[in-house]
C-alpha positions as CSV (number, residue, x, y, z in Angstrom):
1,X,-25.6,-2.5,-8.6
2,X,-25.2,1.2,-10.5
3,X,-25.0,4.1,-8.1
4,X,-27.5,7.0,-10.0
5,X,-27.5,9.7,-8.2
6,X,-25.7,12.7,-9.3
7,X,-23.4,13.7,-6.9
8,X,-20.7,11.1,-4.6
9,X,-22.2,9.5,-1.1
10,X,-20.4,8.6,2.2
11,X,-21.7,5.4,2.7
12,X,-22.0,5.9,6.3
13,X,-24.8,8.5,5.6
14,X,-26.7,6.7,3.3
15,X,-26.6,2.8,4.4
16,X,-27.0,1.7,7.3
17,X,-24.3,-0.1,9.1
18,X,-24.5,-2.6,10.6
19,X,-27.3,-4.8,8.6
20,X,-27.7,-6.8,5.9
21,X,-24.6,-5.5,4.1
22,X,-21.8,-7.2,4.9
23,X,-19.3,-5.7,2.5
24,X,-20.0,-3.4,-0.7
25,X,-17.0,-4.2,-3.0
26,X,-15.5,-1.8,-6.6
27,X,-12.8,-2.5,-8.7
28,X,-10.0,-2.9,-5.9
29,X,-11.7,-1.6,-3.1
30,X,-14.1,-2.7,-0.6
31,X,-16.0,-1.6,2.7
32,X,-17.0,-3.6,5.5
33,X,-18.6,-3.0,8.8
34,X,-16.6,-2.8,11.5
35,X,-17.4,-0.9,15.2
36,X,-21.0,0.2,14.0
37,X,-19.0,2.1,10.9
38,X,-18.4,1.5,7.2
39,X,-14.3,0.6,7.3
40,X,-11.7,0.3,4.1
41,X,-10.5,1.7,1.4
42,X,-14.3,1.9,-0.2
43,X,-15.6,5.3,1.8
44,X,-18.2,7.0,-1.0
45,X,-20.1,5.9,-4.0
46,X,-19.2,7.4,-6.9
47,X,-21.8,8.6,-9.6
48,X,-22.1,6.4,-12.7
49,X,-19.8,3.3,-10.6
50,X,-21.1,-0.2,-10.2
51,X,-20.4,-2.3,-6.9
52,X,-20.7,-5.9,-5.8
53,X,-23.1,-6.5,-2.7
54,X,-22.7,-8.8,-0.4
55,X,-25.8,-9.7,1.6
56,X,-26.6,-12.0,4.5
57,X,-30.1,-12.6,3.3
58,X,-32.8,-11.1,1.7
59,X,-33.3,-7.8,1.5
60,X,-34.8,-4.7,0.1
61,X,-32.8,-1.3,-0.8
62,X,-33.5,1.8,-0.3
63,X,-31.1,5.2,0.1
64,X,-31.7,8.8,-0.7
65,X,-29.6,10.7,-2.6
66,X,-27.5,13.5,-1.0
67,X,-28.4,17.5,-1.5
68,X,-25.1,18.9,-0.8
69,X,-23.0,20.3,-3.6
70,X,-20.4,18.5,-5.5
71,X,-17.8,21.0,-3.8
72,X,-18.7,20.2,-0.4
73,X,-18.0,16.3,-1.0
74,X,-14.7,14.8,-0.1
75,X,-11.8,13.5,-2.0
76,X,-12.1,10.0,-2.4
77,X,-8.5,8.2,-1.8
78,X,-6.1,8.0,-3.9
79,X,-3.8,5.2,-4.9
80,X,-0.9,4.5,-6.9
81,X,-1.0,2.4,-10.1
82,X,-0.9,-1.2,-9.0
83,X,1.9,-3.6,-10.1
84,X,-0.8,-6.5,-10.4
85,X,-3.2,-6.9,-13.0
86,X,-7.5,-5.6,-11.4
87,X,-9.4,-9.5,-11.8
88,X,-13.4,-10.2,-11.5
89,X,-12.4,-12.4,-8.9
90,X,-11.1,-10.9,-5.8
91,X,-11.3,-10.7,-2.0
92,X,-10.6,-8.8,0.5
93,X,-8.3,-8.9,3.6
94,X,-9.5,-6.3,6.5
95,X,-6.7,-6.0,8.9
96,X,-7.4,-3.9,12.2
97,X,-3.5,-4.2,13.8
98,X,0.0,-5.0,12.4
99,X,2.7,-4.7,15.0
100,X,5.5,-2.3,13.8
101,X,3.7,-0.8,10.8
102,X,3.4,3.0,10.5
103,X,1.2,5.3,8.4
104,X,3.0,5.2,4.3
105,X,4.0,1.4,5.2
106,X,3.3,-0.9,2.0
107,X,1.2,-4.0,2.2
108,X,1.9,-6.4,-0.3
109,X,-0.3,-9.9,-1.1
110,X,1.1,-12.7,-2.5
111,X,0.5,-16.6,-4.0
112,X,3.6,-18.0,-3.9
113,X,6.2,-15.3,-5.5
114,X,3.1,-13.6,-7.6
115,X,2.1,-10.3,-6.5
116,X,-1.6,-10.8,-6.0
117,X,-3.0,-7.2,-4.1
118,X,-0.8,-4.6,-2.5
119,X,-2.1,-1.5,-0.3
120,X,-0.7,1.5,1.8
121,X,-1.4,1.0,5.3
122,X,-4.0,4.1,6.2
123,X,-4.9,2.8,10.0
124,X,-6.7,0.2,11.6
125,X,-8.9,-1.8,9.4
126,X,-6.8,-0.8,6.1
127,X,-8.5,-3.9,3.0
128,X,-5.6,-5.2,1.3
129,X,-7.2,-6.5,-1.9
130,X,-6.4,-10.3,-3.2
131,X,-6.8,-10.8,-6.7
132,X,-7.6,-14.4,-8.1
133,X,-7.1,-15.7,-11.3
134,X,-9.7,-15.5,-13.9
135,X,-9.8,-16.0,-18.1
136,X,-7.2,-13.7,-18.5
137,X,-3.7,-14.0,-19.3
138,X,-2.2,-11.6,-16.9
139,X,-4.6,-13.2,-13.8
140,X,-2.7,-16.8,-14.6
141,X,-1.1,-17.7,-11.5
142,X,-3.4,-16.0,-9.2
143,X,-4.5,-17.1,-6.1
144,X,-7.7,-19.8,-6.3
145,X,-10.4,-20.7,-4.2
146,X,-9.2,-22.9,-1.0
147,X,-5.5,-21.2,-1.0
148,X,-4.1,-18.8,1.6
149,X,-2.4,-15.9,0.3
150,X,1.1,-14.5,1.8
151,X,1.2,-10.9,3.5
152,X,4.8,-8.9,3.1
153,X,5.0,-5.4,4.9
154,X,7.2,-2.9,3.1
155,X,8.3,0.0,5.7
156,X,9.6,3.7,4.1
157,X,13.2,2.4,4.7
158,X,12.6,-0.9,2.5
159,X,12.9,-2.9,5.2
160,X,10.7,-6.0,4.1
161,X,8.9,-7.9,7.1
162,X,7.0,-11.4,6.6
163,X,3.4,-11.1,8.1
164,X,2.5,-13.4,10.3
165,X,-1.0,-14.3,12.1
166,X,-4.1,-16.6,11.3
167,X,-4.9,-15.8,7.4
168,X,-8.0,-17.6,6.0
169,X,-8.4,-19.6,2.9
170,X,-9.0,-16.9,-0.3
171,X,-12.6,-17.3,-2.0
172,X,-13.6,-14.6,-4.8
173,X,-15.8,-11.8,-3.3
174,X,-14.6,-12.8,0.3
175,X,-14.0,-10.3,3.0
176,X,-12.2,-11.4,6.1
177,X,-11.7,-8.8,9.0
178,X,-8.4,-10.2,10.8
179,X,-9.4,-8.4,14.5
180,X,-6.0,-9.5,15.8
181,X,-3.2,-8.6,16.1
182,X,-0.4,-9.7,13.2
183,X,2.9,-10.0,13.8
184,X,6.3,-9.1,11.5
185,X,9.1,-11.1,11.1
186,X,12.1,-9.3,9.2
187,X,13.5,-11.0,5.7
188,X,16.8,-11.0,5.0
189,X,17.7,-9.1,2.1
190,X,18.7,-11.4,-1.2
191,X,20.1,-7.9,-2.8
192,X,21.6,-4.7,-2.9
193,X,18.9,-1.8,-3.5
194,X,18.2,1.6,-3.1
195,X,14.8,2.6,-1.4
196,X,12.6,5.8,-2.4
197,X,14.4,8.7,-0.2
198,X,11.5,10.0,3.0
199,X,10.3,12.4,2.6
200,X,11.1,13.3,-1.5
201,X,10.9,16.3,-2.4
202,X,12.0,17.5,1.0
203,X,13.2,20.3,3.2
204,X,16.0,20.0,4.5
205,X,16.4,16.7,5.7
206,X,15.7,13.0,3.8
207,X,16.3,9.8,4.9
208,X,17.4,7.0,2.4
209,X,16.9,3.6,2.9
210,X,19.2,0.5,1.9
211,X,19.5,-3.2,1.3
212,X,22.9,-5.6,1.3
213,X,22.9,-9.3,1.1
214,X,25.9,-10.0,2.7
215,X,27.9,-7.6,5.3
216,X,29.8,-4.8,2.8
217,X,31.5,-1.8,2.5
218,X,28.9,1.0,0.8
219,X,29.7,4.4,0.0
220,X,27.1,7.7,-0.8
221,X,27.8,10.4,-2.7
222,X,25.5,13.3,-3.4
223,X,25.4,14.9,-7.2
224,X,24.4,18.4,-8.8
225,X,22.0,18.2,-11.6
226,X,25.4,19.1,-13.7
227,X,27.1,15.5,-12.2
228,X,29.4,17.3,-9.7
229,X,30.1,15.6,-6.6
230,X,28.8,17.9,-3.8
231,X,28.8,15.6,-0.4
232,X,30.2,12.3,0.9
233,X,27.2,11.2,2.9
234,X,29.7,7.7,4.4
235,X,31.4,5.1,3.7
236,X,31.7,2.2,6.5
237,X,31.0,-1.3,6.3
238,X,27.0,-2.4,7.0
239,X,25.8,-5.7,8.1
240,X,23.7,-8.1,6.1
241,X,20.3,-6.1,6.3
242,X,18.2,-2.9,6.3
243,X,19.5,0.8,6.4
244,X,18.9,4.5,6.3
245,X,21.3,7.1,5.9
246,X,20.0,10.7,6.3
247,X,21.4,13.8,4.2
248,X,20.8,17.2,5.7
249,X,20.9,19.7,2.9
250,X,20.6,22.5,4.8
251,X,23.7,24.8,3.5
252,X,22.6,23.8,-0.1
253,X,20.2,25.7,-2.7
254,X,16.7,24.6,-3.8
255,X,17.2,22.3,-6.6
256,X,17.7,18.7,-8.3
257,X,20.1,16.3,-6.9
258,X,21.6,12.8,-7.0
259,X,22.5,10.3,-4.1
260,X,24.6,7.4,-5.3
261,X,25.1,4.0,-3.5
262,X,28.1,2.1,-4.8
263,X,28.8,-1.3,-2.8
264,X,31.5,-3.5,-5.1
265,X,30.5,-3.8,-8.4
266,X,26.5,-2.5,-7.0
267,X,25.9,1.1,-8.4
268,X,22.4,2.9,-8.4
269,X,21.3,6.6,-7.9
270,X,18.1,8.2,-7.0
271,X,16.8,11.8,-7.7
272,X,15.9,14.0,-4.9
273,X,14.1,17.1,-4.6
274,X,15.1,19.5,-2.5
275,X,12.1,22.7,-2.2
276,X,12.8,25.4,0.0
């Protein structure tokens, strides 16, 4: 269905929840009911969008269109670019409570080792979308009707945890709202990397987080945007696992800098932000 009006709608002010509604789904996002409330990633309709509804029978709609200004509507969310390819078949995974997971935290979907959905974790009831595959190229390998999809929670720190819990079976235009509880299960790491620095930019501390494979000696140095070495943030041997290291860069000046990790042969470097 096209959404005419001229100006964005919460859907909580304009359909009725609950009802005969049971999700209303876009390209990637979706809302279901959940507590007498619309719930997901799906909180407006935009003007000029289509949406997929699902309905539990028959029914007839009607909704009026609202008479505020555009500058009194809110923001929709925003989300990154995803790393999978947007399908005509998807689904939708509503889940109310992950043990462990924090506001920022990454929720990643996959079939087998394909990355099928991802979305950051906003608070109960946060839809993780599952994409399935469909005529096109970059959909092949997708998950299909019948399969159960695999859930990995990535933290700040890029600590990876399995998800674990009672998933249903995928089927396109599904929406499954997971009311318990889902427990994590930490991966061991397969590799050395270097995780996005929290927060970045920042003032005046960051926190960096780290992978290694196999218990290692790793050092960190800090860079000026003219490649002089201006800290030694450590050097000590870690355990197989995941790591942080903060840098406080208090006695430094705003500006552009480089943390390097260098464990054996392993190098990288990341570019923090420092705003004061």
């Amino acid at each position: 269905l096209s959404y005419t009006c001229d100006q964005a709608s919460p859907l909580n002010t304009i359909l009725e929840c609950p009802g005969d509604i049971a999700s209303i789904q876009g390209e990637g996002i979706a809302a279901a009911c959940a507590g007498g409330n619309w719930v997901g990633s799906l909180s407006e309709l935009s003007p000029g969008d289509g949406y997929w509804f699902i309905i539990t029978s028959s029914m007839e709609l009607n909704y009026d269109c609202p008479e505020q200004s555009l500058s009194a509507r809110s923001e929709p969310i925003s989300y990154e670019t995803p790393l999978y390819a947007q399908s005509t078949q998807q689904g939708f995974y509503f889940f109310r409570q992950i043990d462990g997971i924090g506001e920022g935290d990454v929720i990643n979907a996959y079939n087998g080792n394909v990355l099928v959905g991802s979305r950051v974790w906003l608070g109960e009831y946060t839809d993780v979308p599952v994409m399935g595959e469909d005529s096109q190229g970059e959909t092949q390998g997708y998950i299909i009707d019948g399969q159960v999809p695999t859930f990995k929670l990535v933290k700040q720190n890029g600590q990876e945890l399995s998800l674990q819990g009672q998933i249903p079976e995928w089927e396109s235009n599904g929406v499954f709202i997971i009311e318990s509880s889902i427990e994590t299960l930490e991966l061991a790491p397969e590799s050395y990397t270097l995780s996005e620095a929290y927060p970045n930019p920042f003032n005046p501390v960051t926190t960096i987080g780290f992978t290694v494979p196999i218990q290692s000696d790793v050092s960190f140095y800090i860079y000026d945007i003219h490649g002089r070495k201006i800290r030694h943030l450590g050097d000590k041997v870690y355990a197989q696992g995941y790591h942080t290291i903060s840098w406080d860069a208090s006695d430094v000046s705003s500006g552009v800098y480089f943390v390097q990790m260098s464990a054996g042969s392993f190098y990288a470097t990341q570019k923090l932000i420092l705003i004061k």
